[in-house]
C-alpha positions in Angstrom: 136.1 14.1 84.5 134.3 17.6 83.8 130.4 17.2 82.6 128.8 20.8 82.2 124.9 19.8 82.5 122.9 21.1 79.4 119.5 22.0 81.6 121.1 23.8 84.2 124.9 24.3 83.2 126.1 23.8 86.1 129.7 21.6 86.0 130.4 19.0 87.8 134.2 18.3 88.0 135.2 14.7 89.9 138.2 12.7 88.9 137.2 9.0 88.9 139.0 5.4 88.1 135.9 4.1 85.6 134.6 4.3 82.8 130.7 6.5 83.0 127.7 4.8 81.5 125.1 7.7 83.5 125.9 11.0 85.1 122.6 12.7 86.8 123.6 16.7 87.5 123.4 17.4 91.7 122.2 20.4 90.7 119.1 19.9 88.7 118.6 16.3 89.2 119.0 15.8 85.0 120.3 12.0 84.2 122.3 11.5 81.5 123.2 8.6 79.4 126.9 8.7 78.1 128.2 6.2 74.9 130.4 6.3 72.1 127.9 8.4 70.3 127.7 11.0 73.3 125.8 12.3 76.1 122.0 11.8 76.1 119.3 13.5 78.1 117.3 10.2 79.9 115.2 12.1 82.0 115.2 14.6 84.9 114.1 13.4 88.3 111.5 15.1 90.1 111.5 13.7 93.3 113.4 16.3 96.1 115.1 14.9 99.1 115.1 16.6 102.6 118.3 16.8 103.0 121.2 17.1 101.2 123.5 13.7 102.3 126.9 13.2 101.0 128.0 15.1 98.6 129.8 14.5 95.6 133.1 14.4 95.5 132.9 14.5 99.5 135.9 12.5 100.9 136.0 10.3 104.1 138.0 7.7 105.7 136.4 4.2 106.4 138.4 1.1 107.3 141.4 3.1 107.5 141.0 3.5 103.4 140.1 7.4 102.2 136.8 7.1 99.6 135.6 9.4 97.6 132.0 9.8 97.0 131.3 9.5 93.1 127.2 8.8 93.2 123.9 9.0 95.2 120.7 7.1 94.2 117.5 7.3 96.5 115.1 4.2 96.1 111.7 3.9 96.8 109.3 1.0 97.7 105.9 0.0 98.3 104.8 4.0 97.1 106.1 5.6 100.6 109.7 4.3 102.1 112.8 5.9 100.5 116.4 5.3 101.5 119.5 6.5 100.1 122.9 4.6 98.4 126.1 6.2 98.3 129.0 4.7 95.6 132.2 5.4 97.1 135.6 4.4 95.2 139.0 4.8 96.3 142.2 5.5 95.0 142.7 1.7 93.7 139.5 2.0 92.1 138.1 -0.2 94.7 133.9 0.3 95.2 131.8 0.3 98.6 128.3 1.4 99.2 126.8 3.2 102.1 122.9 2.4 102.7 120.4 4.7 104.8 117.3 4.2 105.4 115.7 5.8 108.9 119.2 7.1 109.9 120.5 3.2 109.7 123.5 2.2 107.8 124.8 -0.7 105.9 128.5 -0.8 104.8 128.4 -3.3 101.6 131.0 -4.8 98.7 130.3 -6.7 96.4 130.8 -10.5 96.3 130.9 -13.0 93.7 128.9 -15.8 94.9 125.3 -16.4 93.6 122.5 -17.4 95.4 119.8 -18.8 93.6 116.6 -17.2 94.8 114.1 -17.4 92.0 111.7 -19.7 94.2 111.8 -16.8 97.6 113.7 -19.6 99.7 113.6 -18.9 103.3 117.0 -18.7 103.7 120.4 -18.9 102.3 123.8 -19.8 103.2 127.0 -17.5 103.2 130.1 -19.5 104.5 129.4 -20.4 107.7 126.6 -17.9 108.0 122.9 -18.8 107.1 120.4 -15.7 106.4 116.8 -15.4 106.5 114.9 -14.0 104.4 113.5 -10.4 105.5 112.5 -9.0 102.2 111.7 -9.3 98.1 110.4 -6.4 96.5 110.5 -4.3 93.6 112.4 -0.7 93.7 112.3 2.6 92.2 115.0 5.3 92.0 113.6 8.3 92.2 116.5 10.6 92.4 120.2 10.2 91.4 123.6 12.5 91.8 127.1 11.9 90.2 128.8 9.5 87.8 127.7 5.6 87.5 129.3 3.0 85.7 126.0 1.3 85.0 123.2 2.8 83.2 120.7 4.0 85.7 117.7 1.7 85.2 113.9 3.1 84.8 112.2 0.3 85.4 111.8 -1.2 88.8 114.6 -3.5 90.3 114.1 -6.5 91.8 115.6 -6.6 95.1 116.1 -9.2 97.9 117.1 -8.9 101.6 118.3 -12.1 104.0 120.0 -11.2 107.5 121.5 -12.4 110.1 122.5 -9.2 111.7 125.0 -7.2 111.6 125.3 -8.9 108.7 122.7 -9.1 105.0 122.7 -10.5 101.8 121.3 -8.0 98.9 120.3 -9.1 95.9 119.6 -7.0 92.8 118.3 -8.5 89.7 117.4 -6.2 86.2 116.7 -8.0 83.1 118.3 -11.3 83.7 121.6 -9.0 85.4 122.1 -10.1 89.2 124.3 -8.0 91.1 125.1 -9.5 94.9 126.4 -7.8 97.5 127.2 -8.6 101.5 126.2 -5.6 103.9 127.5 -4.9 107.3 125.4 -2.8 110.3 128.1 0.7 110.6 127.2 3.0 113.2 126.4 6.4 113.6 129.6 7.0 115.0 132.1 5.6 112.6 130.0 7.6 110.1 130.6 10.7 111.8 134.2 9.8 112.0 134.8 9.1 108.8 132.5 12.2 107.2 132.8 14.6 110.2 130.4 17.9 108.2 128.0 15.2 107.6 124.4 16.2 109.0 123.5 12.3 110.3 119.8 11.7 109.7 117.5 11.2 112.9 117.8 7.4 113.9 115.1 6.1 114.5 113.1 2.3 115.4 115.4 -0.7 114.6 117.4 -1.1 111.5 117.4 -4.2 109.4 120.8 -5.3 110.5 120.7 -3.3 113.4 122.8 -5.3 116.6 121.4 -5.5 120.1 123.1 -3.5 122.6 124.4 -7.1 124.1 125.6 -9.8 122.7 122.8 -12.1 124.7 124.2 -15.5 124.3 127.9 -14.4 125.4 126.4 -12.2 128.3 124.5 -16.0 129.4 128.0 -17.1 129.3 129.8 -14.9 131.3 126.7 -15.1 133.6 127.2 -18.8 133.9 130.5 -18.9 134.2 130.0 -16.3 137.0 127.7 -18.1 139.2 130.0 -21.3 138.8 132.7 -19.0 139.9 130.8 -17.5 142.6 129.7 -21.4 143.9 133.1 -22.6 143.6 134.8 -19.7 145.2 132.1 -20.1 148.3 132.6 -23.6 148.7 136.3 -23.7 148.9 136.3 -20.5 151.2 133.8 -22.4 153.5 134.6 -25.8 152.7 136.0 -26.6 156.9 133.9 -24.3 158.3 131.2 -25.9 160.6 128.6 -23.0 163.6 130.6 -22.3 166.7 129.4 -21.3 169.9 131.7 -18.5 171.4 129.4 -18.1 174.4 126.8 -19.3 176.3 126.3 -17.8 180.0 123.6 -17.1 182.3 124.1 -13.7 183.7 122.2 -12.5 187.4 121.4 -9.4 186.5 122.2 -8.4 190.6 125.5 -9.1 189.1 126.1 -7.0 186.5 124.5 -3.5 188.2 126.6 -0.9 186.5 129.2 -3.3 185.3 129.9 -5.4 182.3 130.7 -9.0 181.9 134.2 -9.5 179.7 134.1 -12.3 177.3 137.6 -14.8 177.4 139.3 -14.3 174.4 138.4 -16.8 171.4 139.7 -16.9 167.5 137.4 -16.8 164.6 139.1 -19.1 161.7 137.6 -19.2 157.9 135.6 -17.0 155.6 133.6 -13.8 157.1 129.9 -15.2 158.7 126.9 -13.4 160.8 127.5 -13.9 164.7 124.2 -14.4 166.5 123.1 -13.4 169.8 120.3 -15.0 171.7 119.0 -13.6 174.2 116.1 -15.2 176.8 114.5 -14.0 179.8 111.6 -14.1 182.3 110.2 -10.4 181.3 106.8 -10.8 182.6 104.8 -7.1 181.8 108.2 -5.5 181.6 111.3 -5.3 180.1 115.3 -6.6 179.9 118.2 -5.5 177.5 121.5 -6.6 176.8 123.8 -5.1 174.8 126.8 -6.6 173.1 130.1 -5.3 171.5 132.2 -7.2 169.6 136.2 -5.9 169.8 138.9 -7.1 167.5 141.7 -7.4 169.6 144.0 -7.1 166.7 142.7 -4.1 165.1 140.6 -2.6 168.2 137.9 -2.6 166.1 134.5 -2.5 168.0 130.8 -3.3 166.6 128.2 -3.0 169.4 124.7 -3.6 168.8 121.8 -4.2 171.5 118.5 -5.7 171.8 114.9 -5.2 174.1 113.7 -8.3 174.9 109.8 -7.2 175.9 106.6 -8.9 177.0 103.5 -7.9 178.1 99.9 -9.8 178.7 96.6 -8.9 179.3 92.8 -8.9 179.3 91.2 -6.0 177.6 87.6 -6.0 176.2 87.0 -9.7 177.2 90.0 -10.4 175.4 93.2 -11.8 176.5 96.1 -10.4 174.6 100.2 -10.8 174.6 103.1 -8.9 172.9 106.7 -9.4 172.9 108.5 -12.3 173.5 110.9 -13.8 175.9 113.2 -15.5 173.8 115.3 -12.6 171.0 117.9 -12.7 168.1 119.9 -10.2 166.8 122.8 -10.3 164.1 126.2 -9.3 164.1 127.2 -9.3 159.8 130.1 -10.2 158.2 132.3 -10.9 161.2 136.0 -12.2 159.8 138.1 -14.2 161.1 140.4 -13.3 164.4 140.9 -13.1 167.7 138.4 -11.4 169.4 136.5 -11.0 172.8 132.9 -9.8 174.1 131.9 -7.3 176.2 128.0 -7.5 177.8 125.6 -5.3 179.6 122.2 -6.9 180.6 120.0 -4.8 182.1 116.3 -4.9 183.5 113.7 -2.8 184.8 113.9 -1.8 187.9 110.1 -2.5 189.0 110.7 -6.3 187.9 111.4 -7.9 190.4 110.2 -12.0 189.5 112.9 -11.7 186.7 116.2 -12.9 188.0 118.8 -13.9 185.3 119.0 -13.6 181.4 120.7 -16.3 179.2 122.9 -15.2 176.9 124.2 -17.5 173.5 126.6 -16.0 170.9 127.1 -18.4 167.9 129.3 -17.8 164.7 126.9 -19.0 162.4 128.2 -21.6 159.7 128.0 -19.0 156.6 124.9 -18.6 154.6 124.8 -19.2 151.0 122.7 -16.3 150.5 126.1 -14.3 150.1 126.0 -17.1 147.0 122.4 -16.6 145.6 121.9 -13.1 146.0 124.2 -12.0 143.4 123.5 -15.1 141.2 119.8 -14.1 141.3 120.0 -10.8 140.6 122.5 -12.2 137.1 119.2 -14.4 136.3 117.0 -11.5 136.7 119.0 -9.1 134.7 119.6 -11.9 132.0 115.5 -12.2 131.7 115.4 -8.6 131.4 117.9 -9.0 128.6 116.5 -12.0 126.8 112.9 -10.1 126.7 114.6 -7.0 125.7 116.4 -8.7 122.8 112.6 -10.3 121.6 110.9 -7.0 122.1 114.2 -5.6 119.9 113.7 -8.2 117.1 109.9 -7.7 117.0 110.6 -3.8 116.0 113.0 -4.8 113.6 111.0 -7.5 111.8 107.4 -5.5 111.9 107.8 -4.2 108.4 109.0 -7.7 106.7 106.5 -9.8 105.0 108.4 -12.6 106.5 108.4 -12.4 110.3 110.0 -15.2 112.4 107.6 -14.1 114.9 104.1 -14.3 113.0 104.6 -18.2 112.9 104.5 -18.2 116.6 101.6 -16.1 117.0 
């Protein structure tokens, strides 16, 4: 269909599957009112967007189905927020509409079913779905491109919004004349997709039907089912495993001058668990050391750690003070199971000669459920993080309704 606009005359050429009740020109913004009798000047819109949007005629692929864009309208509310609708049909004559508002979009169709909001009810219920109510207002268009198969009202339109994102409801009532339709959130990226010289609008704030990032009661699942995992997983790994003491010795340190003391072999069986060395000795002002490697005599693998046992006392400033201790622990982590054997070099200070001997015990601890918590705790943490994240999220997106979930709780 070819319409040559009488202000401007400028042609707009589109081939479309419906029968035109309105054309507005792109060009000058002129709308049109087409019947039997003719074409009829309406009015010419004054109102100038920012940018250009989709253009008429533009094609794009959505859903896998190609669209063509056959009308724009931009509506206005409460005297300062616009947003645009797109009328897109396809080559079975099939409609969808595109909704912006704040680089946002809705995909919508429209359905059949009714919903009888006359009274404002809080919500309504869409199969298995129930919506709330986010908005009821009345809307202007302002500015209009392309071919309608409605006339384009000039009085206000009644409109009403329920959600339960990604999905909404929206209701448009004129003069007794409901239209419904359901919308669905589509990103920024299918968009771009589908109309790839598109411009996209800035995004910005949270839109109506907008998704968190995370699904927040399927990431509590997987959470859950995690830590039961993680618990399960411990407890059968660990289930026979009971602390074992792989050495306990008293070592003259006379004895071992320049030499070390070599450990009978002993094997490790069960999950991986922190070996502890204690170490005790008579250090009185002075000092002792022992070191400790552990050696895998499968793999030759050796971990060798060591640990000062200090003490010191004294009297300074009518004050009696200590420091150190005789008795020390050290840790050797996540030692695994085999056969193994120790090697140990105590040592003391020369100068000390009241201390005699150290005592050495080596234990392979029965394993900590820490390795449990940690990782369970940090899942909690990050799921509070999440859960206030997703109210913070819904506060933004419900500040501009008039019907806030979240003012009954304040």
């Amino acid at each position: 269909m070819k319409i040559s606009c009488s202000e401007c005359n400028v042609a707009t050429d589109l081939e479309i599957r419906f029968d035109v009740a309105s054309f507005a020109c792109p060009n000058c913004q002129s709308l049109y009112t087409i019947s039997p009798e003719g074409m009829r000047l309406h009015t010419k819109f004054k109102y100038q967007p920012e940018d250009t949007g989709l253009a008429i005629g533009q094609k794009g692929i959505l859903r896998k189905e190609e669209y063509t864009v056959t009308g724009s309208l931009v509506k206005k509310t409460y005297g300062k927020y616009y947003w645009r609708e797109y009328i897109l049909q396809n080559a079975s004559g099939d409609f969808v509409y595109l909704s912006e508002a704040d680089g946002h979009w809705i995909l919508l169709t429209d359905i059949e079913e009714k919903h009888n909001v006359k009274d404002h009810p809080p919500y309504i219920d869409h199969g298995d779905m129930r919506l709330n109510l986010y908005e009821y207002t009345d809307a202007e268009i302002v500015a209009a491109q392309g071919y309608f198969d409605f006339v384009v009202p000039d009085k206000k339109v009644s409109m009403f919004e329920y959600i339960s994102p990604p999905y909404c409801i929206s209701i448009e009532r004129l003069n007794d004349v409901e239209n419904n339709f359901l919308g669905e959130h589509i990103s920024k990226a299918e968009i771009r997709k589908a109309f790839p010289s598109l411009a996209l609008p800035y995004q910005h704030g949270v839109g109506i039907v907008q998704p968190f990032y995370l699904n927040v009661k399927n990431t509590a699942i997987i959470f859950c089912a995690t830590a039961i995992l993680i618990f399960a997983s411990h407890a059968l790994i660990y289930s026979n495993r009971a602390e074992e003491t792989v050495l306990s010795k008293d070592f003259l340190f006379s004895d071992f001058i320049n030499k070390d003391f070599v450990s009978p072999s002993f094997t490790l069986e069960g999950g991986s668990a922190p070996m502890t060395v204690s170490a005790q000795t008579n250090t009185n002002n002075s000092w002792a050391n022992v070191q400790v490697a552990l050696i895998n005599e499968t793999t030759n693998e050796e971990v060798y750690a060591n640990k000062d046992v200090e003490y010191y006392h004294g009297y300074t400033d009518g004050e009696n003070w200590t420091e150190g201790d005789n008795n020390e622990k050290f840790y050797l982590c996540g030692v695994n199971a085999g056969k193994y054997h120790l090697t140990i070099t105590p040592q003391k200070a020369t100068e000390d000669q009241g201390n005699l001997s150290m005592k050495v015990d080596v234990v392979w601890s029965q394993p900590s459920t820490w390795n449990a918590w940690i990782p369970i705790v940090l899942m909690g943490l990050a799921m509070i993080g999440v859960y206030y994240l997703n109210v913070n999220f819904e506060r933004t997106r419900w500040a501009e309704s008039d019907y806030s979930p979240f003012d009954e709780e304040e």
